[in-house]
N, C-alpha and C positions, 0 to 999 in steps of 0.2 A: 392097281389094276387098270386106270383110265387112265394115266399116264401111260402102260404100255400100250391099249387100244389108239391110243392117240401118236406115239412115236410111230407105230405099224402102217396107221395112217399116210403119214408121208414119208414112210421107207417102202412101202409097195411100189410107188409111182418112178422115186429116184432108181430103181434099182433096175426097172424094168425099161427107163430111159437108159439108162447106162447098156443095160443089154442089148438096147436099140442101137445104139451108136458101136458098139463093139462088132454084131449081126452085118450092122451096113457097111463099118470097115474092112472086118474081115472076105465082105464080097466084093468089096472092090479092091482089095489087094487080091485076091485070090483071081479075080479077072484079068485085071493088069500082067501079074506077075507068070499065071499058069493057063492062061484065057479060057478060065472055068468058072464060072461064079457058083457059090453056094445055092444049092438047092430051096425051091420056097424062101429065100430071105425077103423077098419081096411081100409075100404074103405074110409071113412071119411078123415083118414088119410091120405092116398095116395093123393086123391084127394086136399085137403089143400097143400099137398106139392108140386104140380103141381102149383097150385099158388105162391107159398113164393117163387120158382124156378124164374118161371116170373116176377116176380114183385122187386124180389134180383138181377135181370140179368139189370133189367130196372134203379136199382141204382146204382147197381157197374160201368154201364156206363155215369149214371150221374155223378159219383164222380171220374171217369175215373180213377179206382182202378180195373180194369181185369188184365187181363194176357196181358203183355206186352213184345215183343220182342226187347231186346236194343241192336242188334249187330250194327247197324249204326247211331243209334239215337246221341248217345253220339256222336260221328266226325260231326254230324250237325249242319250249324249255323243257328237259329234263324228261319232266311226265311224257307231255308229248311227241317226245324219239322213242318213249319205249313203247307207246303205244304202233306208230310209228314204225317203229322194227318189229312189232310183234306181228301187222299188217305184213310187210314185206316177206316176213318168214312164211309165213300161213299161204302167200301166193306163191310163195317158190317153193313149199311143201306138196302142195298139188302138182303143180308142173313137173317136179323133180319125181313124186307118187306114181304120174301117170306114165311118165319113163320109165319108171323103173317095174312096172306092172308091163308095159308091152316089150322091154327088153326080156323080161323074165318071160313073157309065153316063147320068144324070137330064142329063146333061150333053149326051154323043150322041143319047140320044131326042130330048132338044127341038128338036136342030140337025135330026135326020132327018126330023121332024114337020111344020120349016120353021115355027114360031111364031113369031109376030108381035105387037108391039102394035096396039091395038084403032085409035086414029085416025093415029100415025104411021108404022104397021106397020113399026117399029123391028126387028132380029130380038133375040131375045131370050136368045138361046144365048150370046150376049157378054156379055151379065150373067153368066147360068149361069158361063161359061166363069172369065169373073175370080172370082167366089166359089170356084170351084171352086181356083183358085192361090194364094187364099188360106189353103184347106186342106191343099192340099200344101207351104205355107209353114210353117203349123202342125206338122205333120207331121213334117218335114225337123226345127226345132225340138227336139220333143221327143226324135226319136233322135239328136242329138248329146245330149241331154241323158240321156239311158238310158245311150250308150257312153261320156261324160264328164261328168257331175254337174259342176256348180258346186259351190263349196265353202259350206259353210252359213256365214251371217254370222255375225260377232264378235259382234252384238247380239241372239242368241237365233233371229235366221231371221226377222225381221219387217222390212220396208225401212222401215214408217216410225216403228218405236222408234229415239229416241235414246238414249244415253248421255250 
């Protein structure tokens, strides 16, 4: 079952970059070729990538492939990387917490507001809404990772130093 929560994980975001790049093609053949472009692709756009954002932020921290500061990492032993990474989770548990609490209110207002796109009056709160699961995907994440750290790797904590 957490292998497919985790495949779902990074098949939301490719799938929805795929449908970005398809969105954008299709308006600019459809400009070029019948000088009409697709209705909302523009916002459609936008809005999709508001998602792939979230839901990209919520794997790169699964796969604990972010940006990472090594100035003291490396002189640590063992004990003190997990303690270490258990600090760094715990601060970007809050940060990521407190996005994900104001995208979730930004979430009901839109839906209350009844927003729409401009020519397919699309509602827009479905966008919202899946960005916003992408944060409590993030989320979720991090606090296994605060009450259960992974263990630091054999090769210094970098995925892609070899040996």
């Amino acid at each position: 079952m957490k292998q497919r929560l985790l495949a779902f994980l990074e098949f939301v975001p490719s799938v929805l970059l795929l449908c970005m790049a398809i969105l954008t093609s299709a308006s600019v053949a459809t400009r070029y070729l019948f000088a009409y472009p697709l209705p909302d692709e523009y916002e459609i756009s936008r809005l999709l990538l508001s998602v792939v954002v979230c839901w990209g932020i919520a794997a790169a921290f699964r796969h604990d492939d972010h940006i990472q500061l090594d100035i003291f990492w490396s002189a640590l032993g063992p004990r003190a990387k997990r303690v270490l990474t258990r600090i760094g989770a715990a601060l970007c548990l809050c940060i990521v917490g407190g996005f994900s609490y104001a995208l979730g209110t930004k979430v009901v207002d839109v839906f209350e507001a009844g927003l729409l796109t401009v020519d397919l009056e699309l509602p827009v709160w479905g966008f919202y809404t899946a960005a916003w699961l992408g944060t409590l995907a993030c989320f979720f994440i991090l606090l296994q990772q605060v009450i259960a750290p992974p263990e630091p790797e054999a090769h210094d904590g970098h995925p892609d130093a070899t040996v």
